[in-house]
C-alpha positions as CSV (number, residue, x, y, z in Angstrom):
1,X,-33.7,-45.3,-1.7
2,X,-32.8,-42.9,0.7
3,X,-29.6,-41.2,0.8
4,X,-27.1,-39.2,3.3
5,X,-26.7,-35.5,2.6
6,X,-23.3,-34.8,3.9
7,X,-22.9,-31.1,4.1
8,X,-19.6,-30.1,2.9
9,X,-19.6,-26.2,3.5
10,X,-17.7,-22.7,3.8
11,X,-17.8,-19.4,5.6
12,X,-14.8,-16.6,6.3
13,X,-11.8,-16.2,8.5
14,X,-13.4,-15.3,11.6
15,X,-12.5,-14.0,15.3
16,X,-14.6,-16.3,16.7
17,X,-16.3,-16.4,20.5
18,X,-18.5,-18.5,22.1
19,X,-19.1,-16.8,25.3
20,X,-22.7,-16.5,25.7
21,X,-24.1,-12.6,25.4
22,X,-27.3,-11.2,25.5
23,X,-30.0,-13.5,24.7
24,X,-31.6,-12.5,21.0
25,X,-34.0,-15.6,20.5
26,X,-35.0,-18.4,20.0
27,X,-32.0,-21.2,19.8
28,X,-32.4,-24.7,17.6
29,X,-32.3,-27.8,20.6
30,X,-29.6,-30.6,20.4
31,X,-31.0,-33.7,18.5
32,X,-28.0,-36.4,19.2
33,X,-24.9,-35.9,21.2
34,X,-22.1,-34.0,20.4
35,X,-18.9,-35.6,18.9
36,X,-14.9,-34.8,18.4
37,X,-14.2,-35.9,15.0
38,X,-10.3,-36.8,14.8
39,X,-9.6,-34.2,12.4
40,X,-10.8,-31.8,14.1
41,X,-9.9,-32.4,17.8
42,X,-7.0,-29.6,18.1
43,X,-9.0,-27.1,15.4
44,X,-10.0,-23.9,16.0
45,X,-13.2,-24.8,14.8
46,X,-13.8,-28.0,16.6
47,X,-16.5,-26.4,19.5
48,X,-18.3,-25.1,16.6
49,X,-18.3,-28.3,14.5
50,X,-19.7,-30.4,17.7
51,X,-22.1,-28.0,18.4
52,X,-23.0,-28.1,14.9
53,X,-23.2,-31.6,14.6
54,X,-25.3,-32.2,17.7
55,X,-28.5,-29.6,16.5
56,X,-28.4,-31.8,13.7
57,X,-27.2,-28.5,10.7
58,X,-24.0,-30.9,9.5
59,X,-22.4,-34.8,9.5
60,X,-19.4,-35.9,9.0
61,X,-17.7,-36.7,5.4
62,X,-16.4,-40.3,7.1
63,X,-17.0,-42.4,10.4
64,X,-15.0,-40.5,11.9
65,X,-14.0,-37.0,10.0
66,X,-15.6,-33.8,9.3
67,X,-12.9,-32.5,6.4
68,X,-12.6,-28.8,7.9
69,X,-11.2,-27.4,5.0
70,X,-13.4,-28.9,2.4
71,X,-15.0,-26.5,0.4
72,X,-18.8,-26.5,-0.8
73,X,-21.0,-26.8,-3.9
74,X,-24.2,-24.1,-4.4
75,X,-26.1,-27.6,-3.9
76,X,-24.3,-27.9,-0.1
77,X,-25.5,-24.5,0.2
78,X,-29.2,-24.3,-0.5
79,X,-29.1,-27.8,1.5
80,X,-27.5,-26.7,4.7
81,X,-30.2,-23.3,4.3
82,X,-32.7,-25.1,4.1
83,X,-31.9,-27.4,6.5
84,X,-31.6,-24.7,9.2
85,X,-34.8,-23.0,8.3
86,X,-36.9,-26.6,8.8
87,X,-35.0,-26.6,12.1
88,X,-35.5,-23.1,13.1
89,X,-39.4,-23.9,11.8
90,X,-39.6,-26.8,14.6
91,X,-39.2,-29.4,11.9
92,X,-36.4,-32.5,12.3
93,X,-34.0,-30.8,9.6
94,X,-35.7,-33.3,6.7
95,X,-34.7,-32.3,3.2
96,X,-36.9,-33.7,0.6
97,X,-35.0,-36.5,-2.0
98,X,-37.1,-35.8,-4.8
99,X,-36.3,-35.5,-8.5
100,X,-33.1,-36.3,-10.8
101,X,-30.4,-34.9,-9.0
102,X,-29.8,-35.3,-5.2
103,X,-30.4,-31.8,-5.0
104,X,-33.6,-30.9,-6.6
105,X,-35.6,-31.7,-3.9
106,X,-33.8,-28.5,-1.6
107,X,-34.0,-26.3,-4.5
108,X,-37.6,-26.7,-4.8
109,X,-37.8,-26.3,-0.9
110,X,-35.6,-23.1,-0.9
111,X,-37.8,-21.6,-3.8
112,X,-40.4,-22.5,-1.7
113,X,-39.8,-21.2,1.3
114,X,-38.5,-17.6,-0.5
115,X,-34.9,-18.4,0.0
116,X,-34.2,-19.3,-3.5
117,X,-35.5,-17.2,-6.1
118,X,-36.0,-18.8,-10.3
119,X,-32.4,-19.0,-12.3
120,X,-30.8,-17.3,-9.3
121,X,-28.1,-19.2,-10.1
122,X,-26.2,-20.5,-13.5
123,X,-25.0,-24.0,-12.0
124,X,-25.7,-25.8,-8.9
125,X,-22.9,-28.0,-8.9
126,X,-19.8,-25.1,-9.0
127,X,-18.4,-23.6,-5.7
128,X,-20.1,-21.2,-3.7
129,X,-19.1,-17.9,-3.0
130,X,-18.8,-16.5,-0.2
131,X,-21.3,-14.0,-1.3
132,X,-24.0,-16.9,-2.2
133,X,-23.7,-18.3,0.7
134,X,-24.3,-15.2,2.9
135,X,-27.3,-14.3,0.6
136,X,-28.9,-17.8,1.0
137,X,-28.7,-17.9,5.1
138,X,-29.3,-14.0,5.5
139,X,-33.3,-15.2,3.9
140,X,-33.1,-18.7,5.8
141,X,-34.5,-17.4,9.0
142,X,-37.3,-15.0,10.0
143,X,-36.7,-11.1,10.0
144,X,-36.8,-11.1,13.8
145,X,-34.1,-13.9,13.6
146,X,-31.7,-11.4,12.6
147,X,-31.9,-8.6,15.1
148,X,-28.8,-6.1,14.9
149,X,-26.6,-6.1,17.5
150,X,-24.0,-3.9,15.5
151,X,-24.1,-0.8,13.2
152,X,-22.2,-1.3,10.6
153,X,-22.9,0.8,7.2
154,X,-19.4,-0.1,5.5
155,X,-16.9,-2.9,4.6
156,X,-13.5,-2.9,2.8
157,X,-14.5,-5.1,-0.1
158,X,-18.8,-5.0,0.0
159,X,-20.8,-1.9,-1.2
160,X,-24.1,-1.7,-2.8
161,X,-22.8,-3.2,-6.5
162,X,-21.8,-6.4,-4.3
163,X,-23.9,-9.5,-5.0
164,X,-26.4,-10.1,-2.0
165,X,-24.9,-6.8,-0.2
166,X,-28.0,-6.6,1.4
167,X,-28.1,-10.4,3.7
168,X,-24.3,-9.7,3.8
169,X,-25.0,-6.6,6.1
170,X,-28.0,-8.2,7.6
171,X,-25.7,-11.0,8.8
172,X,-23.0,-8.2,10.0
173,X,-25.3,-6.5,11.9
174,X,-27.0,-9.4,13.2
175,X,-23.5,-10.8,14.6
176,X,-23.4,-13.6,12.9
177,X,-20.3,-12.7,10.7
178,X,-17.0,-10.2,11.7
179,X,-14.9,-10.9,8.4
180,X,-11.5,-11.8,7.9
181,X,-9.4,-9.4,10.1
182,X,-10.4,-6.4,12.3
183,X,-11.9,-4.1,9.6
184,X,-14.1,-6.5,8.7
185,X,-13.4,-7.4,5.1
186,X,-15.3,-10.2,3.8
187,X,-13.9,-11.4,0.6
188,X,-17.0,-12.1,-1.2
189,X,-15.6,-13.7,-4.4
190,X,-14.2,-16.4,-2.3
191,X,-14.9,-19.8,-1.4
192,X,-15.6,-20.9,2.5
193,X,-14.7,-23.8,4.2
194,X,-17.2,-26.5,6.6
195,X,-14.7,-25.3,9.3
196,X,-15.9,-21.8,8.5
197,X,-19.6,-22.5,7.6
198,X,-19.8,-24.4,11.2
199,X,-19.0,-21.3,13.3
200,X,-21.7,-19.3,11.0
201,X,-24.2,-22.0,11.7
202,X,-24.0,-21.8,15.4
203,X,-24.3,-18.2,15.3
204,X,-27.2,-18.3,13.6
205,X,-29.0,-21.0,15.4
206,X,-28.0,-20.1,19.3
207,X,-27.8,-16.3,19.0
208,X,-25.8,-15.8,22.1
209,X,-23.1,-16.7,20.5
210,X,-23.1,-13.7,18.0
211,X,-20.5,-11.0,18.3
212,X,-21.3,-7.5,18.6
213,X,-18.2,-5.5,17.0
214,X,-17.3,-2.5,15.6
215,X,-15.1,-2.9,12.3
216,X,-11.7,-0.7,13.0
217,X,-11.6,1.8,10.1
218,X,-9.0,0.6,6.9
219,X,-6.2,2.2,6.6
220,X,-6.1,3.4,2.9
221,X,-3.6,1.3,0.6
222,X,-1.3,3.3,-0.8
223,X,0.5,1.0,-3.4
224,X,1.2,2.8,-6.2
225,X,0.1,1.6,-9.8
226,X,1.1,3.0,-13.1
227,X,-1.9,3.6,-15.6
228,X,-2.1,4.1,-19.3
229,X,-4.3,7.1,-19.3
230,X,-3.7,10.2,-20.5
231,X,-3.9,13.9,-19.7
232,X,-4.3,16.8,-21.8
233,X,-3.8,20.3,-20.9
234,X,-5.5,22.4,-23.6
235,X,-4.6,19.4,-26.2
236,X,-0.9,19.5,-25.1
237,X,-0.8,15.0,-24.1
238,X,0.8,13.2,-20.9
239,X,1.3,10.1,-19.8
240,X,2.7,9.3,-16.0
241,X,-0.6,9.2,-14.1
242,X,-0.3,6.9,-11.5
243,X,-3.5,5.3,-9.1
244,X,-3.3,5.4,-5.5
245,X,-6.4,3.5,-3.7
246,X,-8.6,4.2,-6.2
247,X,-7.7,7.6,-6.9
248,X,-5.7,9.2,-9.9
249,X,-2.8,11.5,-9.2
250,X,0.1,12.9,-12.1
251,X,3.7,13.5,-10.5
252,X,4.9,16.8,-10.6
253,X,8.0,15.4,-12.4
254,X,6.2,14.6,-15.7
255,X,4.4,18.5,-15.2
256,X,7.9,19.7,-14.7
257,X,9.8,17.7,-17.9
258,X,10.3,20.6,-20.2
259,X,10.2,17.9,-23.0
260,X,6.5,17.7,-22.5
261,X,5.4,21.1,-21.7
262,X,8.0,24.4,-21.7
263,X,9.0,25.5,-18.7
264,X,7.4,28.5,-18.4
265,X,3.3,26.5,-19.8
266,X,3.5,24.5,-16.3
267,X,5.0,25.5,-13.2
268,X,5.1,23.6,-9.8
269,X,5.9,24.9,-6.3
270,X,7.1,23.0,-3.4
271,X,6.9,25.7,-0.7
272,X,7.6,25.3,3.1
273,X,3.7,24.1,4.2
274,X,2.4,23.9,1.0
275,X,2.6,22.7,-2.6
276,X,1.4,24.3,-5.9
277,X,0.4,24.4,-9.5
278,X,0.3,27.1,-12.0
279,X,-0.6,26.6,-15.2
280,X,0.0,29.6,-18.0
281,X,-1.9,29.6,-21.1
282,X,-0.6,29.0,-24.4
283,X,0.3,31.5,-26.7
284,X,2.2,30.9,-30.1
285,X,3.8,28.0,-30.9
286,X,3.8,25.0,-28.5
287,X,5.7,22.0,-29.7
288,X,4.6,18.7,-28.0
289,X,5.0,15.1,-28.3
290,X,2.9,12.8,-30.2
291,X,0.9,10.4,-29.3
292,X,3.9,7.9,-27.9
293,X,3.3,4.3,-26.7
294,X,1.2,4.0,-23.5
295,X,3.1,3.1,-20.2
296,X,2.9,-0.5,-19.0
297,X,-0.8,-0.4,-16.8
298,X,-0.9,-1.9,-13.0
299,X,3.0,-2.3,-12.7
300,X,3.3,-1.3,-8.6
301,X,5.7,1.7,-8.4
302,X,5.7,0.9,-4.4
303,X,3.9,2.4,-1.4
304,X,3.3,5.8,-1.2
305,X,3.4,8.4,1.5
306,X,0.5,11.0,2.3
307,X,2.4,14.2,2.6
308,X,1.5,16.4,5.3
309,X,1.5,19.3,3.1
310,X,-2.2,20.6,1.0
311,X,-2.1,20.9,-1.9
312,X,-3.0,24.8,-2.7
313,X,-5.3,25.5,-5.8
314,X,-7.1,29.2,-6.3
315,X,-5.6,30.3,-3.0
316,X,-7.3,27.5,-1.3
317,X,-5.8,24.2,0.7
318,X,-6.5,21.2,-0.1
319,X,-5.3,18.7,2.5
320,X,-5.1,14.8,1.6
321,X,-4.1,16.0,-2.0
322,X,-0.8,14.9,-2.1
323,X,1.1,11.7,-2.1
324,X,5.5,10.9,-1.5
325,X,7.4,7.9,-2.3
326,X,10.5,8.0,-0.1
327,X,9.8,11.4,0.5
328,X,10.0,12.4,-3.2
329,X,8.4,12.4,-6.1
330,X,5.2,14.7,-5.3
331,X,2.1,12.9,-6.6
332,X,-0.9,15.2,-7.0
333,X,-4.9,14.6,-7.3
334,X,-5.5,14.9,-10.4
335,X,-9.5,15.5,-8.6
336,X,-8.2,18.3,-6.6
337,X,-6.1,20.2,-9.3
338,X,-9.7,19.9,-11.5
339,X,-9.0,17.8,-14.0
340,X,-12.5,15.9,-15.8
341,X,-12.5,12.2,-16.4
342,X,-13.7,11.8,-19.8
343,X,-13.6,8.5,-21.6
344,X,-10.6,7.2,-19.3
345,X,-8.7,10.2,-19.7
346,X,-8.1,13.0,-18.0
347,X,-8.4,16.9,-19.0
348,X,-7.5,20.0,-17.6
349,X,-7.5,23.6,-18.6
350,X,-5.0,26.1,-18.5
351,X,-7.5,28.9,-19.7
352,X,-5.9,28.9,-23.2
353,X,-7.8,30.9,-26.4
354,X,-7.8,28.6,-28.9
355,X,-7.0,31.1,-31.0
356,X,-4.1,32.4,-29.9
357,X,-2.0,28.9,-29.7
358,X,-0.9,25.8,-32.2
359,X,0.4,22.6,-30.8
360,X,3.1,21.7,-33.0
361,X,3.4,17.9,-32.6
362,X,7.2,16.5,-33.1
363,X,8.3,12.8,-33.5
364,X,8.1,10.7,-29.8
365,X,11.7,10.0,-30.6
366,X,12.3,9.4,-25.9
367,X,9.2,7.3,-26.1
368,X,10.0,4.3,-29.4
369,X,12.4,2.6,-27.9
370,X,11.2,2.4,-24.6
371,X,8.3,-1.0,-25.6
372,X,12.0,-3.1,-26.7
373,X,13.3,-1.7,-23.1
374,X,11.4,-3.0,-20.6
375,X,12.6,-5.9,-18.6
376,X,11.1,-8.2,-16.0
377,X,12.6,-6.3,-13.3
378,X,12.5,-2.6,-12.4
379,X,16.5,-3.1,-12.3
380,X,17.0,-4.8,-15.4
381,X,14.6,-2.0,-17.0
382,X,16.3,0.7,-15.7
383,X,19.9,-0.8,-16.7
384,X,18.6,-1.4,-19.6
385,X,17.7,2.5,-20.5
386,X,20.8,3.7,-19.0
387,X,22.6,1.3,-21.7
388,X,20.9,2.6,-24.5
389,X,21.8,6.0,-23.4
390,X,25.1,5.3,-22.7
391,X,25.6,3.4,-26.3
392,X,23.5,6.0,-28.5
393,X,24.5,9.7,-26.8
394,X,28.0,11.1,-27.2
395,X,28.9,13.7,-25.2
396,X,29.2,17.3,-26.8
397,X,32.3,17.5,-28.8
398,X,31.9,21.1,-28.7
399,X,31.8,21.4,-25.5
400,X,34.4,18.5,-24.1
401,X,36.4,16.0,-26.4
402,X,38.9,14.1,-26.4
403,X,42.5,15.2,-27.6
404,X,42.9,13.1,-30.3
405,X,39.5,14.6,-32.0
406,X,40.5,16.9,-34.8
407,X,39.1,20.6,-34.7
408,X,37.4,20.0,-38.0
409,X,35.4,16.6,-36.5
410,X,34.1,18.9,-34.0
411,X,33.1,21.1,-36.3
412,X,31.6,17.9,-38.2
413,X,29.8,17.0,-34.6
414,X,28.6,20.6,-34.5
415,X,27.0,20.8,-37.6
416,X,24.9,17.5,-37.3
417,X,23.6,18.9,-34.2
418,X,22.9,22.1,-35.8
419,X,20.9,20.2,-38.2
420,X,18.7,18.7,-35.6
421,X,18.0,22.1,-34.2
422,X,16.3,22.8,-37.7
423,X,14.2,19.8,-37.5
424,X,13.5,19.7,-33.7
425,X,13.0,22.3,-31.2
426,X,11.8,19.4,-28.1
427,X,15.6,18.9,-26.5
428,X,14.8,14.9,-25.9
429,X,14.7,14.9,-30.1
430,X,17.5,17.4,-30.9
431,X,19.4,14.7,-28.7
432,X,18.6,11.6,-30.3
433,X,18.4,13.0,-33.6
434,X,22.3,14.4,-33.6
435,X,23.5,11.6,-31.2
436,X,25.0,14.5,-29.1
437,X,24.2,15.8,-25.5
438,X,25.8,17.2,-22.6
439,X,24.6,15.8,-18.9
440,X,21.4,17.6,-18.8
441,X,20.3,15.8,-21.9
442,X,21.5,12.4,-20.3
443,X,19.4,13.2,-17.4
444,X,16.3,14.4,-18.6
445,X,16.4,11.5,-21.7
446,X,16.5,9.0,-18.6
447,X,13.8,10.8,-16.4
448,X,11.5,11.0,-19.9
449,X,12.3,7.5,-20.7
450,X,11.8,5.9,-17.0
451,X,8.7,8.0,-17.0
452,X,7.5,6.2,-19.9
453,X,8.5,2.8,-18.4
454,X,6.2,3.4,-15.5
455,X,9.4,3.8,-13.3
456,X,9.6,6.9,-10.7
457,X,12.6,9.1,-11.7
458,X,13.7,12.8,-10.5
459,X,16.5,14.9,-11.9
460,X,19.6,15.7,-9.3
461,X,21.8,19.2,-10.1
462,X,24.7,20.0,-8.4
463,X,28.6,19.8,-9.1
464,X,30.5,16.8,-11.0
465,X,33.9,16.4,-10.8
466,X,34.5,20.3,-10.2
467,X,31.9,21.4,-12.7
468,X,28.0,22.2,-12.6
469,X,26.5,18.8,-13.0
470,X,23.3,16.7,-13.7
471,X,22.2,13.5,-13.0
472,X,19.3,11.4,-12.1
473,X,17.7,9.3,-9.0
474,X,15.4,6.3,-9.6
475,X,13.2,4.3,-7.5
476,X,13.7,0.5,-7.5
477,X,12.6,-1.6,-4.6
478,X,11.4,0.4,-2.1
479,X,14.7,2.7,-2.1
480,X,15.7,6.2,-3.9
481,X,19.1,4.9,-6.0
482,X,21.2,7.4,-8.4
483,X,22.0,6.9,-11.9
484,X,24.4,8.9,-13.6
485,X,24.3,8.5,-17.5
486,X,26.6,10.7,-18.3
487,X,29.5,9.9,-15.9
488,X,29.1,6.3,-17.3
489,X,30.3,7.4,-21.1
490,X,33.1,8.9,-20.2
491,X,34.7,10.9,-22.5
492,X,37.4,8.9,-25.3
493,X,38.1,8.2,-28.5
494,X,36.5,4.9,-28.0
495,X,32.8,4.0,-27.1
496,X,32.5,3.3,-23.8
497,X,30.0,1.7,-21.4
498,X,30.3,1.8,-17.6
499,X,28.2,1.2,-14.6
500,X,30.0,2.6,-12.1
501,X,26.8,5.4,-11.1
502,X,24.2,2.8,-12.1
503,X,21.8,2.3,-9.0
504,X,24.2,3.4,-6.5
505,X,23.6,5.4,-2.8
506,X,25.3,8.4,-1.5
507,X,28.5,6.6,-0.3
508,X,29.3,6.1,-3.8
509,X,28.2,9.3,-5.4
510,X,29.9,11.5,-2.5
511,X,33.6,10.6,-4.2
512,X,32.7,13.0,-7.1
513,X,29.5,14.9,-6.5
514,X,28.1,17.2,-4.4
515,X,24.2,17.8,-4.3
516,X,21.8,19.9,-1.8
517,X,20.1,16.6,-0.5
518,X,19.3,15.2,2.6
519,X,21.1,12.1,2.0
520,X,24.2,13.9,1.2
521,X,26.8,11.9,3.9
522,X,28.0,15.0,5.6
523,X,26.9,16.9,8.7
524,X,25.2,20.2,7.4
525,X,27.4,22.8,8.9
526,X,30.9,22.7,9.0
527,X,33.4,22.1,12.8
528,X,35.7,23.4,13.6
529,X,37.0,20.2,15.6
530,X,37.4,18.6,12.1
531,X,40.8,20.5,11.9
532,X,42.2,17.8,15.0
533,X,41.3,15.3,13.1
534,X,44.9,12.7,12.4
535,X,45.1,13.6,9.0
536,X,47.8,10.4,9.1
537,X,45.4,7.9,10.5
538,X,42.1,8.4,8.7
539,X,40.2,5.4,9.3
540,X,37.0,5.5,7.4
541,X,35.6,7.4,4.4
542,X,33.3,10.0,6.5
543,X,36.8,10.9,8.6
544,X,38.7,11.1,5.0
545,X,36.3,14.1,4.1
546,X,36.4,16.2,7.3
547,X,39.8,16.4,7.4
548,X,39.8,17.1,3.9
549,X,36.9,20.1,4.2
550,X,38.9,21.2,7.6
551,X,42.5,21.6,5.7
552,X,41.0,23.9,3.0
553,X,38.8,25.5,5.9
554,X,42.5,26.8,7.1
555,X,43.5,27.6,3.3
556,X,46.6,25.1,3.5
557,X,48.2,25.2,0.6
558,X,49.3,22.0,0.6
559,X,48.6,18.8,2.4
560,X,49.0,15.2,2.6
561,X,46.1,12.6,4.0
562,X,47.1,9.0,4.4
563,X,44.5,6.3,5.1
564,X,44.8,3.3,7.5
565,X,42.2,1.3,6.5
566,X,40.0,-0.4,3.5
567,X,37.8,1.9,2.1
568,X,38.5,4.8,3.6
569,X,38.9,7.4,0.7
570,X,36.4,9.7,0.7
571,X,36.4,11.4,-2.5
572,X,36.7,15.1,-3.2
573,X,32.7,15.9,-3.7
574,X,32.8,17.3,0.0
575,X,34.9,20.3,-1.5
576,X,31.7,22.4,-2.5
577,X,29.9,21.7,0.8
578,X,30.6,24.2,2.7
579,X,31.2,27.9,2.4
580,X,34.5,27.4,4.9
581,X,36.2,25.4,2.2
582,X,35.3,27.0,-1.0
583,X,37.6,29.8,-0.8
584,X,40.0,28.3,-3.7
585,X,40.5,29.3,-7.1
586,X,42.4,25.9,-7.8
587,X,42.4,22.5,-6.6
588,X,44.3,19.6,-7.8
589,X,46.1,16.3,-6.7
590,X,45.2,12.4,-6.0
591,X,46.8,9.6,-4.3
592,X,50.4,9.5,-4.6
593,X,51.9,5.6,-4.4
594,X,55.3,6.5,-4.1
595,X,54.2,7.6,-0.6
596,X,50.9,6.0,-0.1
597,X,49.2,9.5,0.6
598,X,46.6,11.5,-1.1
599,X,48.4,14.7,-1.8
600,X,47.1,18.1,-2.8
601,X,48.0,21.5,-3.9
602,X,45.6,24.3,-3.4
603,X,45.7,28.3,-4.2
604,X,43.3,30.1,-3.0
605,X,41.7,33.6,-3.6
């Protein structure tokens, strides 16, 4: 008995025409008149699907549908090939019925006529791919079928390790397919629809339809992943490279994190129009970390920058060498610096002797925790690391403690840190060992262990509270945030946690610090109209802060500032801004609530 072949078929996204062009060939003849199946009548795809129907290459699934976006088997595929080719040949589209399944009888055809080849493919009743499909049609028709209309030589997603590269750049060139979205990508992995199929159909059997188009060239995709790989310098080990379209790349912060090489092994150079790289060679001792747990692979980090500065190497720039995120975090080819790729790793050389240097390798002590740190969310990571900080570090007894703490604790405190010194000589260690830091160790334990997380994280100097200060910045979600450890375990006789400087902007980090950044929310150099300012009606934070700047500016000795509305205090950071107010010797005072004013004394030098 004789049964209905319905053709239920795929093809890509396409920016489609059907204004006629230059005439290529020969063109298939109508067989029955067209029709507007209902489920089609306002579809893109609906002039396609008539034409289609009428030269007899596909039915309908019903009386009175066609099913656009019904997907098809390798079966449907060879079918609807060979169903054009018999058509193209002159024949009436016949495919034979012959053998077991409904679809022997086109696979012996297809083999037949060359379009097929033996075990070509593992199961005939499984999707096709949009890459099956294209290598199917792209042999259905003669070679002078296919006469190129286009040059195209690349695609985003097809190169010569694609299956059936070869008909999917026949087809390409022959106008017959344009791909998904101006550059052309194809998406070869994918299946196709019978909406899709029909438009490729009449391309290929009325060649004035094709399109003749020039793919607009990708711009590169700069997400940024983390990786698990490693370098080595001369045997010294780092994790924190990062992939960037393809393309491996090491942040100058994990080259600049004493913890992993000394300062003086690896030194990096942002310069006005360039940036640069020196490595020393070892000599002596060189203590490194050990092998510590590997980073969390393909996490995105977020969208990088290409930085219009080269990357200079041996006196020579490199342009295109050089990645940003927010305008931070340098990210440099690991290619251009001349690193090897060995085994997944990466190696470079700092022209050590091997006989002149030992690696002394100390306990990862940063890098343990960091596997029970890790969160769903950057956020909740990165709160999470600051609360281990916070928890585990006290700050340096010797250096600041509270009044209730006994000279003999501190000397206690002292002597366990002295301890870790003999044990240790990596600072990271000497800090977790002892328990004890000041705020550099805070902020370079949270760059380390952010590092390790897969998280981008920079080191901030500058003044805290009156005193030289350091803190961190970390990027979560697409923005630079600021993190400050340190301020968060404040000094007491109690453990404390607070999250006061935990992901916070400038606005918050202005009341108390003052940093050389170009997010710092003050004008660079100082005016002089500041000093009309209504010191008794300051109405917002950024007005608190001139007039504040402006009264030490004209050494006043003392002064009073009264807000007038919400949020409007400013904070005392601004102080070290400017060379016009940093005159002073001593500086003291706060809001007074008897009077409702901020009041200060000042005595200057």
């Amino acid at each position: 008995m004789k049964r209905r072949i319905i053709l239920s078929c795929t093809c890509l996204v396409l920016t489609l025409s059907l204004l006629p062009g230059a005439a290529l060939g020969a063109s298939l003849s109508p067989v029955r008149d067209p029709v507007v199946f209902s489920d089609v009548a306002q579809d893109w795809s609906q002039p396609y699907i008539s034409q289609c129907y009428a030269l007899g290459l596909m039915s309908g699934t019903g009386a009175d549908t066609f099913s656009p976006s019904g997907t098809l088997s390798v079966a449907e595929a060879v079918t609807v090939a060979v169903r054009l080719a018999d058509l193209y040949g002159g024949g009436g589209g016949v495919v034979s019925q012959e053998g077991d399944n409904w679809y022997d009888g086109a696979v012996a055809q297809a083999t037949q006529l060359g379009i097929l080849s033996q075990g070509q493919f593992d199961s005939y009743t499984r999707p096709a791919t949009r890459a099956e499909l294209a290598g199917l049609l792209g042999r259905a028709l003669p070679e002078d079928a296919y006469t190129a209309i286009n040059t195209i030589t690349t695609l985003p997603d097809v190169n010569s390790a694609t299956p059936y590269s070869q008909e999917i750049f026949r087809l390409y060139n022959a106008g017959v397919l344009t791909g998904s979205d101006a550059y052309g990508t194809f998406h070869p992995q994918q299946s196709i629809t019978r909406a899709e199929l029909a438009a490729i159909l009449c391309r290929l059997a009325l060649p004035d339809t094709r399109v003749s188009f020039t793919p607009a060239p990708k711009p590169a995709d700069t997400t940024v992943y983390t990786t698990g790989r490693k370098l080595y310098i001369d045997g010294a080990l780092a994790y924190g490279i990062v992939e960037i379209n393809g393309a491996y790349y090491i942040p100058t912060e994990v080259l600049s994190d004493r913890n992993l090489f000394p300062n003086w092994k690896v030194e990096f150079q942002e310069a006005e129009d360039y940036y640069s790289l020196e490595l020393d060679p070892f000599y002596g001792e060189v203590h490194v970390n050990g092998d510590w747990s590997t980073p969390p692979a393909g996490q995105v980090m977020g969208k990088a920058e290409l930085s219009s500065k080269p990357l200079r190497v041996d006196k020579e720039d490199i342009p295109g060498s050089v990645y940003t995120l927010g305008g931070r975090y340098p990210m440099l080819s690991l290619s251009a610096l001349g690193a090897v790729e060995q085994g997944g790793n990466f190696y470079l050389s700092a022209g050590s002797d091997p006989t002149q240097y030992t690696l002394v390798v100390e306990d990862d002590l940063a890098g343990g925790p960091v596997p029970t740190l890790l969160r769903d969310t950057t956020r909740e990571t990165v709160t999470a690391i600051h609360d281990y900080l916070v928890n585990t570090l006290t700050y340096s007894p010797w250096v600041s403690a509270p009044s209730s703490m006994s000279g003999a604790a501190r000397e206690a405190a002292y002597a366990v840190y002295e301890q870790a010194t003999q044990k240790y000589s990596l600072e990271n260690n000497i800090s977790l060992s002892s328990k004890y830091g000041i705020c550099q160790n805070y902020a370079e334990l949270f760059q380390t262990m952010c590092t390790r997380a897969g998280i981008p994280c920079i080191i901030v100097t500058g003044v805290g509270s009156g005193d030289s200060h350091a803190w961190n910045m970390v990027y979560v979600d697409g923005q630079w945030l600021y993190v400050d450890c340190t301020f968060d375990d404040p000094i007491s006789s109690t453990p404390v946690l607070d999250h006061d400087y935990c992901m916070v902007g400038p606005d918050v980090m202005v009341l108390r610090h003052y940093w050389d950044g170009d997010d710092y929310p003050m004008p660079d150099t100082y005016d002089p109209a500041w000093e009309s300012l209504d010191t008794n009606n300051i109405t917002s934070a950024d007005m608190f802060r001139k007039c504040l700047v402006a009264q030490l500016a004209q050494h006043k000795t003392s002064f009073s500032l009264r807000v007038t509305a919400s949020g409007a205090y400013g904070g005392t950071g601004c102080i070290y801004a400017y060379p016009e107010s940093q005159h002073w010797f001593y500086f003291s005072g706060g809001y007074n609530r008897s009077t409702g004013t901020y009041d200060y004394t000042v005595e200057y030098w």
